[in-house]
C-alpha positions in Angstrom: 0.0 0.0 0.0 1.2 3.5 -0.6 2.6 4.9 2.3 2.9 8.4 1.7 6.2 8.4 3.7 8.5 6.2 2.5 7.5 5.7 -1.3 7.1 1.9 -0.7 4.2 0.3 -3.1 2.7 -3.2 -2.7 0.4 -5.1 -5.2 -3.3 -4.4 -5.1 -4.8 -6.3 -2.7 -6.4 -8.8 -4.7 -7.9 -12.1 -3.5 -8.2 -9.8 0.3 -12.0 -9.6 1.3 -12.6 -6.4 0.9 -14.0 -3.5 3.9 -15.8 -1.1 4.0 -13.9 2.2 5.8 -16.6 4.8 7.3 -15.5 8.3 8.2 -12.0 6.6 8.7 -13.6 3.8 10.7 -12.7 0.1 9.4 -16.2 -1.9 9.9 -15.8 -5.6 10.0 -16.0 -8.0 7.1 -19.7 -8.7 6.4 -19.1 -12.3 7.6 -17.5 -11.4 10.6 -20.8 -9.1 11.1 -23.5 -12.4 10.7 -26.9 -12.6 9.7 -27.4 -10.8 13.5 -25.5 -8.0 12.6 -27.0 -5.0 13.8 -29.6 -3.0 11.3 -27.9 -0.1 10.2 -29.8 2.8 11.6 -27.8 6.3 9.7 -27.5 7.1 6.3 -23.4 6.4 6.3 -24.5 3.0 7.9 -27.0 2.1 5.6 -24.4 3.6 2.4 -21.8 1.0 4.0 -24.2 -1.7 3.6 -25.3 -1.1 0.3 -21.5 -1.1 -0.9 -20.8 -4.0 0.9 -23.6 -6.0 -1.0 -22.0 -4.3 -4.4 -18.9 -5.7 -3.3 -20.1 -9.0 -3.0 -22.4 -8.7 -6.1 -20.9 -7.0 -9.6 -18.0 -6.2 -8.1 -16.5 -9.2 -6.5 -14.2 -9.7 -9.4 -10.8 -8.2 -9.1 -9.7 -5.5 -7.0 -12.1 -2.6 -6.0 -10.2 0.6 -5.0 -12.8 3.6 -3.5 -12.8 6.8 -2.4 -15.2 9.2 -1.3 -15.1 12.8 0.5 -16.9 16.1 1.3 -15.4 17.5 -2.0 -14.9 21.4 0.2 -13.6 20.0 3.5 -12.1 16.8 2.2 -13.3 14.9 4.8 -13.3 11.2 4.3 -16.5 9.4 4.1 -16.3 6.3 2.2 -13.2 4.2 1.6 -12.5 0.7 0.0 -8.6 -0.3 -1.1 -8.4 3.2 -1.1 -4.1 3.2 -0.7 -4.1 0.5 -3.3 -2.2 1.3 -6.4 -4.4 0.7 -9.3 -4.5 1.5 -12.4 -6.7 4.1 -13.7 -6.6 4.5 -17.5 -7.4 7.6 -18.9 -8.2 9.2 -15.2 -5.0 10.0 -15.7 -5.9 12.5 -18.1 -7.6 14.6 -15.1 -3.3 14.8 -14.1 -2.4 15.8 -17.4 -4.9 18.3 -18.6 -4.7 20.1 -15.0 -1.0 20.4 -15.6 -1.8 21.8 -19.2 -4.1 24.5 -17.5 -1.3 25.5 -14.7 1.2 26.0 -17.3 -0.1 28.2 -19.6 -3.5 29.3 -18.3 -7.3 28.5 -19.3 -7.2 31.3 -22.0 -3.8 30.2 -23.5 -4.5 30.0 -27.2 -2.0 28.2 -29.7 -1.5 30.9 -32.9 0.2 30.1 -36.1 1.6 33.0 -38.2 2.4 34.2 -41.6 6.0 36.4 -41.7 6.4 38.3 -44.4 7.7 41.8 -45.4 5.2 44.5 -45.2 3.0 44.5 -49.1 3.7 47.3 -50.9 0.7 49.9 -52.4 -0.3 47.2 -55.0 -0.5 44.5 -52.1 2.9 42.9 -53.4 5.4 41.6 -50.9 8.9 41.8 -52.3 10.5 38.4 -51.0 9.5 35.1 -48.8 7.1 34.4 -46.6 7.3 32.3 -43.3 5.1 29.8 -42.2 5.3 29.9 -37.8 3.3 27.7 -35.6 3.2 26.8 -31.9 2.6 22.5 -32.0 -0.7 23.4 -32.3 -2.5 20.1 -32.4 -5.7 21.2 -33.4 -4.8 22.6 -36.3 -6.7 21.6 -39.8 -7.2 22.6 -42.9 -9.7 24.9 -42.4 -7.0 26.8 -40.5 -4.9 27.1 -42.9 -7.7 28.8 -45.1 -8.3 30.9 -42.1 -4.5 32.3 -42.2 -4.9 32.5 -46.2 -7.8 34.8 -45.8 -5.9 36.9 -42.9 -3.2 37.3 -45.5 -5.8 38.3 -48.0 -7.2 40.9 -45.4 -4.0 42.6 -44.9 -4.1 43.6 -48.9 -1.4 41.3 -49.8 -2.2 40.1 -53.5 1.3 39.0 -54.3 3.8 37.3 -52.9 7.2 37.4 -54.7 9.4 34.4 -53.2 9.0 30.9 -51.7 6.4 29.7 -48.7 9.3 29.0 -46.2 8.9 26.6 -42.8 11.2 25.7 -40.4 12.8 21.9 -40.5 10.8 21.2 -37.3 8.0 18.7 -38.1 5.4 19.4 -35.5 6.1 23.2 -34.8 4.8 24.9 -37.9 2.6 21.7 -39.3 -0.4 19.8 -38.7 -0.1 17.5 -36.5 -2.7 15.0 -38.2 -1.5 15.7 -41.7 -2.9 12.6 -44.0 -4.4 12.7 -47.5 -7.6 11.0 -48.5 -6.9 8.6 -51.4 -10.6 8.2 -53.7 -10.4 5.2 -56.1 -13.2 4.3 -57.9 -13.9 1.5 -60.8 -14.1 2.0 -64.3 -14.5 -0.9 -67.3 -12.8 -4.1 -66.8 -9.2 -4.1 -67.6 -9.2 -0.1 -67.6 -7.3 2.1 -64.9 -9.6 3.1 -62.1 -10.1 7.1 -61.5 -8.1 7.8 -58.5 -8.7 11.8 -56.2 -6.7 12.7 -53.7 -7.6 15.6 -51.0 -6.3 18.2 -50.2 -4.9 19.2 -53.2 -1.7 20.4 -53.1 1.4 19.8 -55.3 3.1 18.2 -52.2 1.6 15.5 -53.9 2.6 13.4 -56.6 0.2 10.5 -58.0 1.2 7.5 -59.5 -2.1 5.1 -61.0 -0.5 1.4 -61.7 -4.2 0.0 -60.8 -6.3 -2.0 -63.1 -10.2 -2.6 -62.3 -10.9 -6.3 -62.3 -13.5 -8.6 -64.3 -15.3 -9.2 -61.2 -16.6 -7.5 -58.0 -14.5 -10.0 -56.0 -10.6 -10.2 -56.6 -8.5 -12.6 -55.7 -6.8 -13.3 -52.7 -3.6 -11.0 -53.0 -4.2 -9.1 -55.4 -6.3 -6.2 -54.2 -5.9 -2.6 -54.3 -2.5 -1.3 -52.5 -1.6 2.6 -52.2 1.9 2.8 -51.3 3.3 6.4 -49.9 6.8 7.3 -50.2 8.9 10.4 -50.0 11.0 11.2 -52.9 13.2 14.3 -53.7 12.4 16.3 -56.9 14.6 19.0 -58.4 16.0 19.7 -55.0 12.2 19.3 -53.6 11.0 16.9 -51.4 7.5 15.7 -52.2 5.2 12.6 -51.2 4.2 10.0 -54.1 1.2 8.3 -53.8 1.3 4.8 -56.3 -1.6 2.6 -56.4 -1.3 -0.6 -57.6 -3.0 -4.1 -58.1 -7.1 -4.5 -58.8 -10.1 -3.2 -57.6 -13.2 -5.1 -58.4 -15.2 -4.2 -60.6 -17.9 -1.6 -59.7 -16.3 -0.7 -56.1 -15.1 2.3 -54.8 -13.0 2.7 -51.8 -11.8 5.9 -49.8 -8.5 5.5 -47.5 -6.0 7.7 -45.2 -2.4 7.9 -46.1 -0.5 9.9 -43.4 2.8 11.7 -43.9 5.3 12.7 -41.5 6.4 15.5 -43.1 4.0 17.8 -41.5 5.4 21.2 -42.4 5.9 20.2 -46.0 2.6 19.1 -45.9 1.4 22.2 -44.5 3.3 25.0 -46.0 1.9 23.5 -49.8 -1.1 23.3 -48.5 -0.9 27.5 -47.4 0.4 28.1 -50.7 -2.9 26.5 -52.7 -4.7 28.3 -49.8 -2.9 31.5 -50.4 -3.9 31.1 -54.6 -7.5 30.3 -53.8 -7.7 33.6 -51.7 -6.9 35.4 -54.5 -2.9 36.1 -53.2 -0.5 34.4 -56.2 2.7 33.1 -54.9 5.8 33.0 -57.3 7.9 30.2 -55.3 7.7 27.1 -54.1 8.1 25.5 -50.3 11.5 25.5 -49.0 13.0 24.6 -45.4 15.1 27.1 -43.6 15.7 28.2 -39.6 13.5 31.2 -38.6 17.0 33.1 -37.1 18.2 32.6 -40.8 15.1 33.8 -42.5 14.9 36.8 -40.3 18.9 37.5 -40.2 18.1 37.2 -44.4 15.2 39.4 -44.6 17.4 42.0 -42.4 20.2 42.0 -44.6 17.9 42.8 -47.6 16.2 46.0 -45.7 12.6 44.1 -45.5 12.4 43.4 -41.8 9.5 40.5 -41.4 5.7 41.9 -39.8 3.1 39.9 -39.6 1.1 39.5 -42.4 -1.5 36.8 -41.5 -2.5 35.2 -37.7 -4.9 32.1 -36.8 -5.8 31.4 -33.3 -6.9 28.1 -32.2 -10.1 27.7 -29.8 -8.9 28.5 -25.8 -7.0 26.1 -23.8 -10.3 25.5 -22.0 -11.7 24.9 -24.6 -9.5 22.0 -26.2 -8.9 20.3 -22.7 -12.7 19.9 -22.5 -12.8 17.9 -25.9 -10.0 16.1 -24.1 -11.8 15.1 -21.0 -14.9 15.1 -22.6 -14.5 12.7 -25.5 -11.6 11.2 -23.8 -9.5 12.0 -26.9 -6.0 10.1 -26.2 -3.7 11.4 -28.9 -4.8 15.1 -27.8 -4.5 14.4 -24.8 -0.5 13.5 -25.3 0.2 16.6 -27.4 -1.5 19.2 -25.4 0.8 17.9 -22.1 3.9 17.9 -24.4 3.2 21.0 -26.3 1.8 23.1 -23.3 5.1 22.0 -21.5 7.7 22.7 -24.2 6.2 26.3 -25.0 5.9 26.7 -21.2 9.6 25.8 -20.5 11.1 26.8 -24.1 11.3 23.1 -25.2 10.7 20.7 -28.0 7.8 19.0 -27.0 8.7 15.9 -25.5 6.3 12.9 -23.4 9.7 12.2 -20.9 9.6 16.4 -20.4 5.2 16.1 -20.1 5.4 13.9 -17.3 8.0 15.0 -15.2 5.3 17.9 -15.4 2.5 16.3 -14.3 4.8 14.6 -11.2 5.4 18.2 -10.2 1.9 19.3 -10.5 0.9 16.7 -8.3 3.8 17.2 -6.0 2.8 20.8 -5.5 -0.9 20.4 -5.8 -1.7 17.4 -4.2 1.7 16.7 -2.0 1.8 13.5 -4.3 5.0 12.4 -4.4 6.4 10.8 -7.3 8.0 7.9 -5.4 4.0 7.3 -4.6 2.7 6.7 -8.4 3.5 5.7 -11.5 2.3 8.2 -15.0 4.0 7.9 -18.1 1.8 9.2 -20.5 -0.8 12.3 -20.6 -3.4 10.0 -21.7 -3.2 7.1 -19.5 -3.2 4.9 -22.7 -0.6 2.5 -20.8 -0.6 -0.4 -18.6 2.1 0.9 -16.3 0.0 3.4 -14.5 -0.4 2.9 -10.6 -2.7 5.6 -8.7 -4.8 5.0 -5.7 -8.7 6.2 -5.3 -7.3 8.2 -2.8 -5.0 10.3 -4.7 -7.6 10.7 -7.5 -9.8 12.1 -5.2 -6.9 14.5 -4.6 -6.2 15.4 -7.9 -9.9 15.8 -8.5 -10.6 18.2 -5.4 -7.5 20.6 -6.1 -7.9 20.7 -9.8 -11.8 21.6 -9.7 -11.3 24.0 -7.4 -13.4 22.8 -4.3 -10.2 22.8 -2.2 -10.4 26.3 -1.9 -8.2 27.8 -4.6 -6.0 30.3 -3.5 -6.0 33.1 -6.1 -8.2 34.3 -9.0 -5.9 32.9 -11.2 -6.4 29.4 -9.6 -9.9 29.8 -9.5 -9.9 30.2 -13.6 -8.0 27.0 -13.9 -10.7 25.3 -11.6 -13.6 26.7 -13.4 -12.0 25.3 -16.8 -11.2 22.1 -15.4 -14.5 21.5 -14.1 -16.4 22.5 -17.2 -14.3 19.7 -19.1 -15.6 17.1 -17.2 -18.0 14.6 -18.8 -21.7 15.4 -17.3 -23.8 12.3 -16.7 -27.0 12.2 -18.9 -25.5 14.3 -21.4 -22.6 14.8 -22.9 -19.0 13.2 -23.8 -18.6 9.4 -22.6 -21.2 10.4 -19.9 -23.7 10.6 -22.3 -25.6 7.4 -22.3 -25.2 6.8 -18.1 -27.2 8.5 -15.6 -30.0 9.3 -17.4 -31.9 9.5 -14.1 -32.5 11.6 -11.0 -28.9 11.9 -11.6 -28.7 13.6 -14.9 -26.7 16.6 -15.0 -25.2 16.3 -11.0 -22.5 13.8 -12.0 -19.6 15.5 -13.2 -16.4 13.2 -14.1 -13.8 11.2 -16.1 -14.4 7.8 -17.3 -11.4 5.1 -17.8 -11.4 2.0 -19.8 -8.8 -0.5 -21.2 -8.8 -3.9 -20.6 -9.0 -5.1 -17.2 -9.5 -1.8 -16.3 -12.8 0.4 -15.2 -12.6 3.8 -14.3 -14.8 6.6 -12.9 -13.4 9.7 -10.7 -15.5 13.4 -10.2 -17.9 15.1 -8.4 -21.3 14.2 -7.2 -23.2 17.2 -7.1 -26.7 17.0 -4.8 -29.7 19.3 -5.0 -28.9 21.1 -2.0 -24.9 22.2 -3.1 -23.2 19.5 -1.0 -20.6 17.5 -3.6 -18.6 14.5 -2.8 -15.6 13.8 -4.4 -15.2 10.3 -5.7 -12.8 7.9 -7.2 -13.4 4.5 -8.4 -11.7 1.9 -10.2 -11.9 -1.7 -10.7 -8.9 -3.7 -12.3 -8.6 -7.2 -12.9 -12.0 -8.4 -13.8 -12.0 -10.4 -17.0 -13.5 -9.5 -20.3 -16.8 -11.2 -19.9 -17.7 -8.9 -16.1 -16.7 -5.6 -18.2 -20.3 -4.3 -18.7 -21.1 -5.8 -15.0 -18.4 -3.9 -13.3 -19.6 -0.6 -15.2 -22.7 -1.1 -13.7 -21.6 -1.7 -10.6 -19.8 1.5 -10.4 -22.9 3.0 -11.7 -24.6 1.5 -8.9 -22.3 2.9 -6.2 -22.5 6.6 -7.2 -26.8 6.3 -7.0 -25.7 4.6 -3.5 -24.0 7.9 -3.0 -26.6 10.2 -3.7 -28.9 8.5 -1.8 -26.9 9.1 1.2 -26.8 12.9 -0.1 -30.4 12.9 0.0 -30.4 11.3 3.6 -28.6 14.2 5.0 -30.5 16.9 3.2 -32.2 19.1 5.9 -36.3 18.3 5.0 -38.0 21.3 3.1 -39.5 24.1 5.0 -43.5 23.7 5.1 -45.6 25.2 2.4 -48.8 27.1 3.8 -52.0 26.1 2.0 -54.5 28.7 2.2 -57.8 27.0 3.6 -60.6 26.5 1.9 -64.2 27.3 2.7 -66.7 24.5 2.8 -70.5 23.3 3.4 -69.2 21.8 6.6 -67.3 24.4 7.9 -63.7 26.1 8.2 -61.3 24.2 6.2 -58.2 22.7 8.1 -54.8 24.0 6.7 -52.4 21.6 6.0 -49.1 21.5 4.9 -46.8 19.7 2.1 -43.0 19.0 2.4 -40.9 16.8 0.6 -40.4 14.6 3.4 -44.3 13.9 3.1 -43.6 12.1 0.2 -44.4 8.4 0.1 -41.0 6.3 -1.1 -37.9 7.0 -2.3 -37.7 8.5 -5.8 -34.3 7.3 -6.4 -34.6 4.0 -5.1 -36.6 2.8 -8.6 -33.6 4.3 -10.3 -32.5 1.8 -13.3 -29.4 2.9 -14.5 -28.5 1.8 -18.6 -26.1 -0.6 -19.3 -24.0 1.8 -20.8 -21.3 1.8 -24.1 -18.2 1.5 -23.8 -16.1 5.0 -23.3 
């Protein structure tokens, strides 16, 4: 078990019969208790029984770790395995995308410029452009029209040198750069047509393809598309060959990706750049910003900017993160929020030592008490307990009191990227109850592996901060398990309603009648026959 001292970590404690811990309080094992246990008379004592049976019911296989508190005071209420290191999948993410927000702020936004000299009264700039980015991962083609039409705005109609991008891949490119290959049938024994998107003339095509007799082909000799980089009159460009047969009649649509991202991206700018109406007399080439300024110096045309697109806020992306549970975003904004905060390449070894110190300062996690080694928690080596989720969850959302306004604007972005239950992001299609809309958290899947930390928010303002993850459990229990967590967190917030103070009466004005003065009564919600959320049924959700 994690210490919190010493750094020392044992196995979960699988194959242990698991108890339940009450405000800090270990109660006995539920056979040690008998059929003449006593009948639990408060809410926490009826809560401890119902987790008990869970534990004994979808979630008696594997290893269980849980952990619950007052989400402002921290106080611990509910605990199960909650020092067991576990693995929490992409919980982790709730580490990464906090440390994102502390670095460079909720309102950071990622820009990607266009350097040029200033145009002239015709609109024509006398030399090369540059093409500078910031690892913006969310960048797309559509921002790259964006930054065309900036450049358009500024009255540049002409451009009188080469698009020029630095050698760095991910800096001044699209991260996702890949070209959609379209290859469609035409008569037997004739080439098929063959598009290609975006156009660019980064791209070379070469059709070898024949379209077959028949709509079936045989076994090996399909359709292939091949991508390879080749070098072109001192240019590099990326061929596309397609080869062997596609049946006859068929169509088929399919992703080639290239790692030559700024090439990619600075052709693309260049088409973008002509269909905005702005005609560029070079071609792409590769040089070092210091070089391309130090160049443009030495000819008297000192480089302004000419062109600017913003990505969406920081916020905003880390909720798509958290949300969706997205994990290859997830990666790039740790890395790339941590290289531009430290003046870096981005890097995943540089991303995680971050996220140690975030939770070192944050939490007082130490990183001889966990295991991270990715922003997305996309990896099997991850060991977190309940407990420390819970900490990560209370400091990062801002219940823990944050200490400055700053803080408080990381909070308010953190917590608005969490999932809601009922209706949105992996959350969606679970809680669609009495609990839509008050369960606010990240889910956490792989195999083996069920996740589910956040905030339980009841009608009255009191939250409880929860973790809970499962690991272990074989394929087959997967949907049982989710359930069972499901289960646990309406177990939750019936104890929430058991503390809520009963409603203030309601005067009914009395009525006259035949008989005589009318009676007044009164109606609170305590008057109410049964439990609302005790017929709660929650869906047998999909998986994250």
């Amino acid at each position: 078990v994690f210490t919190g001292t010493t750094g020392t970590r044992s196995r979960p404690t699988s194959g242990v019969a698991p108890r339940v811990t009450v405000a800090g309080t270990v109660r006995p094992a539920s056979e040690a208790r008998g059929r003449r246990a006593p009948v639990a008379t408060t809410p926490a004592e009826r809560t401890a029984d119902a987790l008990d049976a869970l534990l004994r019911g979808p979630l008696r296989f594997g290893t269980t770790g849980l952990y619950v508190a007052d989400a402002v005071t921290g106080a611990e209420l509910f605990a199960i395995h909650p020092d067991d290191p576990l693995n929490p999948a992409s919980n982790v993410k709730l580490i990464s995308t906090a440390t994102a927000l502390a670095q460079v702020g909720p309102a950071f936004r990622y820009r990607t410029r266009v350097l040029g000299p200033s145009p002239d009264a015709v609109g024509a700039v006398a030399g090369p452009v540059y093409l500078l980015g910031t690892f913006d991962p969310t960048l797309a083609i559509a921002g790259i029209d964006d930054l065309a039409a900036a450049v358009a705005a500024r009255g540049v109609r002409a451009i009188h040198g080469d698009v020029v991008v630095g050698a760095q891949p991910t800096r001044d490119g699209i991260y996702r750069a890949r070209v959609r290959v379209g290859v469609t049938a035409a008569a037997p024994g004739a080439a098929p047509s063959v598009t290609v998107g975006p156009v660019s003339d980064f791209l070379e095509v070469v059709n070898l393809a024949t379209t077959g007799k028949r709509p079936k082909v045989k076994k090996g000799a399909g359709l292939t598309i091949g991508a390879t980089t080749i070098e072109h009159d001192g240019k590099r460009r990326l061929r596309l060959t397609i080869a062997g047969t596609i049946g006859k009649g068929k169509s088929l649509d399919r992703f080639v990706t290239t790692k030559d991202r700024h090439l990619f991206t600075a052709h693309l700018l260049r088409a973008a750049l002509a269909k905005a109406g702005v005609t560029v007399d070079g071609d792409v080439r590769v040089a070092d910003l210091e070089q391309y300024v130090a160049d443009a110096a030495q000819a008297g045309r000192l480089p302004v900017v000419l062109g600017e697109h913003q990505s969406a806020p920081l916020a905003d992306i880390v909720a798509q993160v958290n949300k969706r549970s997205i994990n290859w975003l997830a990666d790039r904004v740790l890395t790339t929020t941590t290289a531009l905060a430290h003046g870096e390449l981005p890097s995943m070894a540089d991303g995680v030592d971050a996220m140690y110190g975030w939770m070192d300062r944050a939490g007082q996690i130490a990183r001889a008490d966990a295991v991270v080694d990715t922003g997305s928690g996309l990896s099997y080596r991850t060991a977190l307990s309940a407990r420390q989720l819970v900490t990560v969850v209370r400091v990062a959302s801002g219940t823990a009191a944050p200490a400055s306004p700053t803080e408080a604007a990381r909070a308010e972005a953190f917590r608005a990227s969490l999932a809601v239950g009922g209706v949105d992001g992996t959350l969606r299609a679970r809680f669609r109850s009495s609990l839509r809309g008050r369960v606010h958290a990240k889910t956490g899947t792989l195999t083996g592996v069920i996740a589910l930390s956040g905030l339980l928010e009841a009608p009255d303002g009191r939250t409880l901060a929860f973790a809970l993850v499962t690991n272990g459990h074989g394929a087959r229990q997967k949907l049982g398990v989710r359930a069972g967590h499901e289960q646990v967190v309406a177990e939750l917030d019936r104890y929430l309603a058991a503390l809520a103070p009963p409603a203030a009466p309601v005067e009914v004005a009395p009525a006259a009648t035949e008989d005589g003065p009318a009676v007044a009564t009164s109606t609170s919600e305590i008057d109410r026959t049964g439990d609302d959320l005790a017929d709660d049924v929650e869906p047998t959700p999909a998986a994250p």
